[in-house]
C-alpha positions as CSV (number, residue, x, y, z in Angstrom):
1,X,7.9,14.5,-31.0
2,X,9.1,10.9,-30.6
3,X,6.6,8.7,-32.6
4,X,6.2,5.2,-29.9
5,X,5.6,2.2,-31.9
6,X,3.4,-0.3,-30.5
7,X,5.0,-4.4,-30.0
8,X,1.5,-5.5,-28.4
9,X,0.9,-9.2,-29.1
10,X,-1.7,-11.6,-28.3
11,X,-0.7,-13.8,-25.3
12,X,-0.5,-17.4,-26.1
13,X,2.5,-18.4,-23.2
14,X,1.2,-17.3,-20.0
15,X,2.6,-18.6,-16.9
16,X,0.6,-18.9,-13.5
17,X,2.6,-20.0,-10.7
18,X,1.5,-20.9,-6.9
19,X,4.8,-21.5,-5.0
20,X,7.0,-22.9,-7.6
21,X,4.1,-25.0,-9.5
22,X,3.2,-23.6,-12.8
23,X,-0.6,-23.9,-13.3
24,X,-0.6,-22.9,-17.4
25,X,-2.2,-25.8,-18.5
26,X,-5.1,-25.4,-15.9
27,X,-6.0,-21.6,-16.8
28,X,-7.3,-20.3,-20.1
29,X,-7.2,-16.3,-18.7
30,X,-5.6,-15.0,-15.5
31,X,-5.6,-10.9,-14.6
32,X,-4.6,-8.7,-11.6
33,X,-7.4,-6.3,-12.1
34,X,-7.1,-2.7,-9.6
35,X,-10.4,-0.7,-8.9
36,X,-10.0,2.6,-7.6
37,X,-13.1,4.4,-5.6
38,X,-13.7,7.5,-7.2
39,X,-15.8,10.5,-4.9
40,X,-17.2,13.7,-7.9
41,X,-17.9,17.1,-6.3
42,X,-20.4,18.8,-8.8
43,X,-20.6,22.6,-7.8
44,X,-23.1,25.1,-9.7
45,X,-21.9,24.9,-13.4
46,X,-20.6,21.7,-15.9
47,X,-16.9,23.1,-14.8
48,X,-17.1,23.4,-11.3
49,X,-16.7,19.9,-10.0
50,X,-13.8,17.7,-8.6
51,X,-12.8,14.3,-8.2
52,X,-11.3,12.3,-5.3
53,X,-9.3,8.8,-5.7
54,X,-9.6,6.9,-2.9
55,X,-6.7,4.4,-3.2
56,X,-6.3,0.9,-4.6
57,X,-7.6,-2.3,-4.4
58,X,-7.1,-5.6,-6.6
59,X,-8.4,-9.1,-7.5
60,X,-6.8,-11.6,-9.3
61,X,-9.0,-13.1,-11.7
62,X,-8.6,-16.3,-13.1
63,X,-10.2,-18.4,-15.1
64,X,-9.5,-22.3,-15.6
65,X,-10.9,-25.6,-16.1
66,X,-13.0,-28.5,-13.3
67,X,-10.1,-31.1,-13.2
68,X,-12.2,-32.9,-10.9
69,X,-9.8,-36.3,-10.8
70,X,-6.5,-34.9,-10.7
71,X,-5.2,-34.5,-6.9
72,X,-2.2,-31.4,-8.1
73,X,-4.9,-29.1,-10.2
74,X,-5.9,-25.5,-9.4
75,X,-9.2,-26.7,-8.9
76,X,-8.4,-29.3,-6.7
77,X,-6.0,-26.7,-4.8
78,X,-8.7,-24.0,-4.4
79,X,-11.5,-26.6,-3.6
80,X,-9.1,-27.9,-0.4
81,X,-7.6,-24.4,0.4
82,X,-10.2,-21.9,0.4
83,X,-10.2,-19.2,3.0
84,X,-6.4,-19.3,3.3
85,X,-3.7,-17.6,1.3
86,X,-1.1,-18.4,-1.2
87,X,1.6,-16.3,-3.4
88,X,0.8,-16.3,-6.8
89,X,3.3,-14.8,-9.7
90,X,2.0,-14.2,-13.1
91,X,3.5,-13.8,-16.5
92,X,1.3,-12.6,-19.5
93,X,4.4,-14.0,-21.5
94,X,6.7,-16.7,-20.2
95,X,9.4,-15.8,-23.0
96,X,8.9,-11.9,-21.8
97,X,10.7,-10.0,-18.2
98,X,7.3,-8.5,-17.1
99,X,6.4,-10.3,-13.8
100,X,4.2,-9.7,-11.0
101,X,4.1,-10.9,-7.8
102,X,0.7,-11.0,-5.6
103,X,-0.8,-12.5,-2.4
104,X,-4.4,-13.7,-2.6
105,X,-6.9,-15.1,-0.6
106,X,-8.0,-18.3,-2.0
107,X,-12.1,-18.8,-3.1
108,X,-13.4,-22.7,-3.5
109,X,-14.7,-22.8,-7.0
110,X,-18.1,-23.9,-7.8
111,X,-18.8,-27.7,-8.0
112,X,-20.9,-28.6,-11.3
113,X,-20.9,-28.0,-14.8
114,X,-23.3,-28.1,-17.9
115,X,-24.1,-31.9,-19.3
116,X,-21.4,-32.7,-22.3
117,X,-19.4,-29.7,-21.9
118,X,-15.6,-29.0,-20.1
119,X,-16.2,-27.3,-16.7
120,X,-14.9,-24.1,-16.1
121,X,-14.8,-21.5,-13.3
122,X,-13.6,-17.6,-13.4
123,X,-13.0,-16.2,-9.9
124,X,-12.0,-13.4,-8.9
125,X,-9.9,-13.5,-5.0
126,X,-8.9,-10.2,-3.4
127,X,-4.9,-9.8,-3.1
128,X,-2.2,-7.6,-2.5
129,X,-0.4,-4.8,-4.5
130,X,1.5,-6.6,-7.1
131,X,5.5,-6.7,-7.0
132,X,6.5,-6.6,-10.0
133,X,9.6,-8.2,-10.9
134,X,11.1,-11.6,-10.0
135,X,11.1,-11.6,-6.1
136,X,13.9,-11.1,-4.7
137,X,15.2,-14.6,-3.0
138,X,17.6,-14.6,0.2
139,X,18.1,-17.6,2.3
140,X,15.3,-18.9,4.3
141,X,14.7,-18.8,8.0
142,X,12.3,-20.8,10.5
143,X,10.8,-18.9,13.6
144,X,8.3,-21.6,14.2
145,X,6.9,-24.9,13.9
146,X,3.3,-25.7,15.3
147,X,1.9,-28.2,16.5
148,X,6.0,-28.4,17.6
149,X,5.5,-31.8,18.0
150,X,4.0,-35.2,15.5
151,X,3.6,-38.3,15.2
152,X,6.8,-40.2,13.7
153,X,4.5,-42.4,11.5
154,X,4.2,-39.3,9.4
155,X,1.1,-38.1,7.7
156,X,0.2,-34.8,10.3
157,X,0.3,-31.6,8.5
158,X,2.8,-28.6,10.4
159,X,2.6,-25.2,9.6
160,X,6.3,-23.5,9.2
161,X,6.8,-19.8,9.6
162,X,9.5,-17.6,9.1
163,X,11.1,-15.4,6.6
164,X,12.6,-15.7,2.6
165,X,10.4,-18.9,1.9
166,X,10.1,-17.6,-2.0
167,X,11.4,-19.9,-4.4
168,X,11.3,-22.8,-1.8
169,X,12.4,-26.3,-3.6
170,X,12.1,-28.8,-0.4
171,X,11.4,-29.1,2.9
172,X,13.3,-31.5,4.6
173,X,12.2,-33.2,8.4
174,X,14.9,-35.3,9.8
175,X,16.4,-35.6,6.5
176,X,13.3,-37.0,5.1
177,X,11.6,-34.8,1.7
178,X,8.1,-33.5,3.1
179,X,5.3,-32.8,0.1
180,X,4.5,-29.2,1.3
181,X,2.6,-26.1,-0.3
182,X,4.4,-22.5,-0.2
183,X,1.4,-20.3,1.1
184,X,3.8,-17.1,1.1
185,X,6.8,-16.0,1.5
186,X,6.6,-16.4,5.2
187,X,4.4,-19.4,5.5
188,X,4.7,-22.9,4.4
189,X,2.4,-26.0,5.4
190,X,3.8,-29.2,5.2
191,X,3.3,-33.0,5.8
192,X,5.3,-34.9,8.3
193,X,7.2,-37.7,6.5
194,X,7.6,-41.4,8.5
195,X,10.8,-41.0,10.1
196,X,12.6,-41.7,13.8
197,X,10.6,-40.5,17.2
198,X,13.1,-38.3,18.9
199,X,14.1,-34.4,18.2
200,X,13.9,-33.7,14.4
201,X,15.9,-31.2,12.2
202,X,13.3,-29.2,9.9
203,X,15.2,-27.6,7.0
204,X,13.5,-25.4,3.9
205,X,15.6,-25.0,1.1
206,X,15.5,-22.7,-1.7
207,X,18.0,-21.7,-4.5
208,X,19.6,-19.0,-2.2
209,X,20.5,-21.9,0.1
210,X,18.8,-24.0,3.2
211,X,17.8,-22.3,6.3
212,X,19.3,-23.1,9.7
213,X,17.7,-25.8,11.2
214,X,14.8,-26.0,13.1
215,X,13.5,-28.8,15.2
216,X,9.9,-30.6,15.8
217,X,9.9,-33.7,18.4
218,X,8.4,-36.6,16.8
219,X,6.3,-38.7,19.4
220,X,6.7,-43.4,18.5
C-alpha cells in the first residue's frame, strides 16, 4: 500500500478577489463552506437504517475588518452592495494552483463595534458551486446597456450585460475609462464618464481582448 505523505501548511497568503480587486488585506479568514441535508431511516434494529443526501448547498464565509473611512474596502463594498451579486475567486495560497471560483449574494455587514477595539464582521452569503480553477477567459461581448441612454456630464450609473466579462481590466464609453464593478461574469455596472452628447461606443476589455462595441446615446 502507497504510504501518502501529508504537505498541509498553515495559510498565511490568502487571496480574496471580487472582480479583479484583491481584498487580502481586508479579510483575516475566508471559506466556501457546503452543507448537505441528510434524511436517516431507522427500521427495527441498530442495523436496519439508511441514509439519504439531499444535494449541496454553500456559503462563503468571510471574515474581515470595519474600514469605515476607506471608499475601495470590503466593508465599504458590502455596506453599498447588499442584496446584489458579485464573483468572488478565492485562494487559500496565493503562491499555490488551487483556485475556486464562486458567485454570492452580497449581505451588508453590521455597523458598530466594541469601544477601543478593531471592528470586525464574519458573514456568511449563500453562493454557487465553486469552479475550481482559474476561469476560463474568452473575449467579452455586450448584449445590453440600460438605461440605453445618459447624461454626457457623466456621473449616472449603467448596468452592462453580456457574456466573458471575467477578468475585465476597463470599460471604456466613448473612449473615456469608466470606474466600474465586475458583478459576474455576465454583468458589469458602471459609471458614465463626462464625455460628448451624441451616440457613444461602450467597449469592455479584458486580457483575452475588447468586445465589439456597443453604443449608449449620451443626452447635452
Amino acid at each position: 500500500m502507497t504510504e501518502i505523505l501529508s504537505t498541509a501548511k498553515a495559510v498565511t497568503r490568502l487571496s480574496i478577489k471580487i472582480g479583479t480587486d484583491d481584498y487580502v488585506r481586508h479579510c483575516s479568514n475566508a471559506e466556501i463552506i457546503p452543507t448537505r441535508p441528510v434524511a436517516t431511516f431507522k427500521g427495527g434494529n441498530p442495523e436496519a437504517h439508511s441514509h439519504d443526501v439531499g444535494a449541496a448547498s454553500y456559503m462563503l464565509a468571510l471574515s474581515f475588518v470595519h474600514d469605515y473611512n476607506n471608499p475601495d474596502s470590503l466593508y465599504r463594498f458590502l455596506l453599498e452592495h447588499g442584496g446584489e451579486t458579485a464573483e468572488f475567486t478565492y485562494k487559500p495560497d496565493r503562491d499555490g494552483d488551487l483556485e475556486a471560483t464562486v458567485t454570492a449574494v452580497l449581505i451588508e455587514p453590521r455597523l458598530g463595534n466594541q469601544v477601543d477595539q478593531k471592528g470586525t464582521s464574519t458573514l456568511q452569503m449563500p453562493c454557487s458551486k465553486p469552479v475550481y480553477g482559474a476561469p476560463t477567459i474568452v473575449v467579452p461581448a455586450i448584449t445590453g446597456i440600460t438605461p440605453d441612454t445618459a447624461d454626457a456630464d457623466g456621473g449616472e450609473l449603467v448596468v452592462i450585460t453580456g457574456t466573458g466579462f471575467t477578468g475585465a481590466t476597463s470599460v471604456t464609453i466613448d473612449g473615456e475609462t469608466a470606474e466600474f464593478i465586475l458583478v459576474n461574469s455576465r454583468t458589469i455596472h458602471a459609471v458614465v464618464p463626462a464625455a460628448t452628447a451624441g451616440e457613444a461606443l461602450v467597449i469592455v476589455t479584458n486580457s483575452a481582448g475588447a468586445s465589439p462595441a456597443a453604443t449608449i446615446t449620451l443626452t447635452a
